[in-house]
C-alpha positions in Angstrom: 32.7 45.5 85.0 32.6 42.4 83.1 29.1 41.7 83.9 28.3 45.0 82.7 29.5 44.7 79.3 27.7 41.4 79.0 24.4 42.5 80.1 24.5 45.5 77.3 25.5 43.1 74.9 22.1 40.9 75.9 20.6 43.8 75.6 21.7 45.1 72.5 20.6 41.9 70.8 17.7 41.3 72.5 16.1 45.0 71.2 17.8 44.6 67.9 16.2 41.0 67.2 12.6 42.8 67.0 13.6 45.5 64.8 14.1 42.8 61.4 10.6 41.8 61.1 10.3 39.8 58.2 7.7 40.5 55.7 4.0 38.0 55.7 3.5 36.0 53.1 -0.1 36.2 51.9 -1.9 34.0 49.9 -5.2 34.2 48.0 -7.3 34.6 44.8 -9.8 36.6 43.0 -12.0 36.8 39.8 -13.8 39.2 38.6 -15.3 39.9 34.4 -12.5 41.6 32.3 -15.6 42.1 29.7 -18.4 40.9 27.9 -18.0 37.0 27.8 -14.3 37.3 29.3 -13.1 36.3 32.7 -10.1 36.3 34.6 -9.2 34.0 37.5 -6.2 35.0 39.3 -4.3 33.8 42.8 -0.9 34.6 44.1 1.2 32.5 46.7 3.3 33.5 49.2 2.9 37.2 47.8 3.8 36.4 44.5 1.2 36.1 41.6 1.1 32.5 40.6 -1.1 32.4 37.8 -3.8 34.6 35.8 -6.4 32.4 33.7 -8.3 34.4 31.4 -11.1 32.5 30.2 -14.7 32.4 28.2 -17.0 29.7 30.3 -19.1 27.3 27.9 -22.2 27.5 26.3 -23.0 24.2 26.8 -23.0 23.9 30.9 -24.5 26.2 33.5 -22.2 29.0 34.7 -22.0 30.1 38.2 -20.5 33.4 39.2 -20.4 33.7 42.4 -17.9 30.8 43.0 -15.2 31.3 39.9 -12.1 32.3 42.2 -10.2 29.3 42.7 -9.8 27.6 46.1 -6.8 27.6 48.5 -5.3 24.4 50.2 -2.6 26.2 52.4 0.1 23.7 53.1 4.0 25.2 54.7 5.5 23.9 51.4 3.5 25.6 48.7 0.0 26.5 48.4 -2.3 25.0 45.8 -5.3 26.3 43.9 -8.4 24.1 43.0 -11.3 25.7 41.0 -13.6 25.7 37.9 -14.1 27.4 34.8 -17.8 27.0 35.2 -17.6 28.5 38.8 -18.8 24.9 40.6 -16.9 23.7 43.5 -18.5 20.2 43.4 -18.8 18.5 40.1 -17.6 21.0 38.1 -17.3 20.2 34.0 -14.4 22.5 33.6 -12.0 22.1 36.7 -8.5 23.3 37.1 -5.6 23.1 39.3 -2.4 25.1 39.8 0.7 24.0 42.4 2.5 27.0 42.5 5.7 25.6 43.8 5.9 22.9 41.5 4.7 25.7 38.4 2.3 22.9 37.5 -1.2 23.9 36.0 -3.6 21.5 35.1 -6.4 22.7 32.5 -9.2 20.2 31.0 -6.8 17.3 32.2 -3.8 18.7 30.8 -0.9 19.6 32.6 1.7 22.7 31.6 4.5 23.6 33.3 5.7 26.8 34.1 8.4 29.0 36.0 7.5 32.4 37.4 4.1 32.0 37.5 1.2 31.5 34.2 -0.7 33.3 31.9 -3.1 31.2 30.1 -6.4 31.9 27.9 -9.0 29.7 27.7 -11.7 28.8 25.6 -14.0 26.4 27.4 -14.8 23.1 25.2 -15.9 21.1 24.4 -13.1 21.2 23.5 -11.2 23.4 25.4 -9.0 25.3 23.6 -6.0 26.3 25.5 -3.3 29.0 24.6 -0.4 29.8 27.2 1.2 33.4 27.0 4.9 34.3 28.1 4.1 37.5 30.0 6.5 38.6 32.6 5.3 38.7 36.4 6.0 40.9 39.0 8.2 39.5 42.0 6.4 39.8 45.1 3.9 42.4 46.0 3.6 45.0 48.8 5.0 44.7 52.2 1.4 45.3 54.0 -1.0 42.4 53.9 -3.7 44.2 54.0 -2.8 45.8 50.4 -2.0 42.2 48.5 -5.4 42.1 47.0 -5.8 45.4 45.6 -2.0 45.3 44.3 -2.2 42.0 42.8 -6.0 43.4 41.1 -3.9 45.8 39.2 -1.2 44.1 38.4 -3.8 41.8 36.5 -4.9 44.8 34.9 -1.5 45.8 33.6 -0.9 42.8 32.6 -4.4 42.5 30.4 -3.3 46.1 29.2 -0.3 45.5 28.3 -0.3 42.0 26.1 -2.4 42.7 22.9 -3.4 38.8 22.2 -5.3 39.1 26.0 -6.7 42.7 24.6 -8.4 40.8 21.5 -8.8 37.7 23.3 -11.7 35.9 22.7 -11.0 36.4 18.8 -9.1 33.6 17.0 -5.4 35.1 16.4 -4.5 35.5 12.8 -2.5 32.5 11.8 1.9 33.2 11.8 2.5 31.8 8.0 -0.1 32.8 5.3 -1.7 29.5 3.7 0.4 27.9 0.9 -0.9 28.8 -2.4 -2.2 25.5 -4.2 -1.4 25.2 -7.9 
């Protein structure tokens, strides 16, 4: 009888031990024009959104579009993202990095930290001109894989909606004190 009891047990936790699949953790990037003159470059790591660059590419270097969606080096630890403003893999004149574990981004040779992933517009140079936003993210994204592209694409989109200095972005924002009146 003992016997019995044990085997059901095995059993018991051997079907059980399928039935908490966890979720997979997808990792990627995309681009794509927000509108005239205004890009976006956007990647998420282990199904969270990492970091959204919005960005106007120079007038003074060639720009590429095919290749403006950053580049993944997939490591257990944390993913990182490698790409270029001007849309060149090799020898770009605008590179940029992102470690998304470390919330490191690295823009014209300037780093910024962050938590909870980064918004950032940016005017390409010379010089650069960088402005970083304090939007909140969304936590992770859908359960299916297959659906972490088009869910990340419109959570870009809300985000671009919903943040009135990306709405007017490229203009200059008006300054926060009026100029002091010289006597």
């Amino acid at each position: 009888m003992k016997s019995r009891w044990v085997m059901l047990a095995a059993f018991t936790i051997l079907c059980a031990s399928g039935c908490s699949k966890s979720v997979p953790l997808t990792t990627g990037t995309n681009a794509y024009k927000v509108k005239d003159g205004v890009w976006v470059s956007y990647g998420w790591s282990k199904s969270r959104l990492s970091y959204i660059l919005y960005f106007v590419p120079s007038t003074t270097f060639a720009f590429s579009e095919d290749a403006v969606a950053a580049r993944v080096k997939y490591t257990k630890e944390a993913d990182t993202f490698e790409g270029s403003f001007d849309g060149y893999a090799d020898k770009s004149k605008a590179p940029y990095k992102i470690d998304a574990k470390a919330g490191l981004v690295t823009l014209d040779g300037k780093s910024y930290r962050t938590s909870n992933g980064a918004v950032f517009l940016v005017n390409v140079g010379p010089p650069t001109k960088v402005v970083q936003l304090i939007v909140p993210l969304i936590a992770t994204g859908p359960k299916n894989p297959e659906e972490m592209a088009d869910f990340m694409e419109t959570e870009v989109k809300r985000v671009t909606n919903d943040n009135p200095k990306i709405k007017a972005f490229p203009q200059e924002p008006p300054p926060e004190k009026p100029p002091a009146k010289k006597k």
